[in-house]
KOLBA-176817 format. One record per residue (C-alpha): residue number from 1; residue in one letter; x, y, z. Coordinates in Angstrom, 2 decimals. Example, Ala and Ser with C-alpha at 12.3 -4.5 7.8 and 13.67 -1.06 7.14 Angstrom:
- 1_A_12.30_-4.50_7.80
- 2_S_13.67_-1.06_7.14
END
This chain:
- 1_X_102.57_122.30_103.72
- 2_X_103.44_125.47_104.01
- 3_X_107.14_124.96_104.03
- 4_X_107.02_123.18_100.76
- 5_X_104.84_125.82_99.19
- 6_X_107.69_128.07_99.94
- 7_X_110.32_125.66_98.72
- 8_X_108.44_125.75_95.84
- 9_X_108.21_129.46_95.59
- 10_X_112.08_129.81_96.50
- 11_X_113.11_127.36_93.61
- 12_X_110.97_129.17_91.06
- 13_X_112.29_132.22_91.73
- 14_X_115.73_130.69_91.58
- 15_X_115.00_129.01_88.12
- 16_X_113.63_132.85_87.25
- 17_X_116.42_134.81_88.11
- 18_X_119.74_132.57_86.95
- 19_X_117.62_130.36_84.39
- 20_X_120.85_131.55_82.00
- 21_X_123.50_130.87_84.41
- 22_X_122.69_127.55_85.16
- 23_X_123.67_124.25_83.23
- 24_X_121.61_121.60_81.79
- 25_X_122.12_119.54_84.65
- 26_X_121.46_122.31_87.39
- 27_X_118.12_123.41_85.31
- 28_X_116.80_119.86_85.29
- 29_X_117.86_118.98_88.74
- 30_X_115.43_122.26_89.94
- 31_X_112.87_121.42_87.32
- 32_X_112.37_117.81_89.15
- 33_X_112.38_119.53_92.40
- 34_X_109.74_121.81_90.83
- 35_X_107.37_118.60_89.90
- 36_X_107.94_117.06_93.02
- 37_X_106.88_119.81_95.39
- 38_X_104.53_120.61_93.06
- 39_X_103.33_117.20_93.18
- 40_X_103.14_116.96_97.00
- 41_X_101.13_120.28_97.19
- 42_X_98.73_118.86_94.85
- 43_X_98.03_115.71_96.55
- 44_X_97.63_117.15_99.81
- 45_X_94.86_119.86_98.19
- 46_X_92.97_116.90_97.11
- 47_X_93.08_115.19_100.38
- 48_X_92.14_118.48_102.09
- 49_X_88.96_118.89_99.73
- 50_X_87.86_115.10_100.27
- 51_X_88.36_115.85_104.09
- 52_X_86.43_119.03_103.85
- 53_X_83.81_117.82_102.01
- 54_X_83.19_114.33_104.07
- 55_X_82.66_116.67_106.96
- 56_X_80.22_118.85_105.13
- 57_X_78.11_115.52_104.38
- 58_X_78.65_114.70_108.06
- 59_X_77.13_117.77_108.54
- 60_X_74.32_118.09_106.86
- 61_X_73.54_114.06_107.11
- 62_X_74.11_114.35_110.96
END
């Protein structure tokens, strides 16, 4: 995950710096990358935080 968090970081710092220099087609080609790593990252908080907190009943059931 951390590899996509910095993809993530990498592209918005792209889309930052050269937001004028790009084209339409550049900005929303980055902008979907963007949502989809976003995305990802997202998803795989939520799973974390279900995993962490099954254990934690686990833990205090068990």
């Amino acid at each position: 995950m951390n590899i996509k968090a910095e993809q993530l970081a990498g592209l918005s710092q792209t889309l930052f710096e050269y937001h004028d220099k790009l084209d339409h087609f550049q900005l929303k080609a980055i902008c979907s990358l963007v949502y989809d790593l976003a995305g990802d990252i997202h998803n795989w908080t939520e799973k974390e935080e279900e995993i962490v907190m099954r254990l934690e009943d686990e833990q205090r059931n068990g």
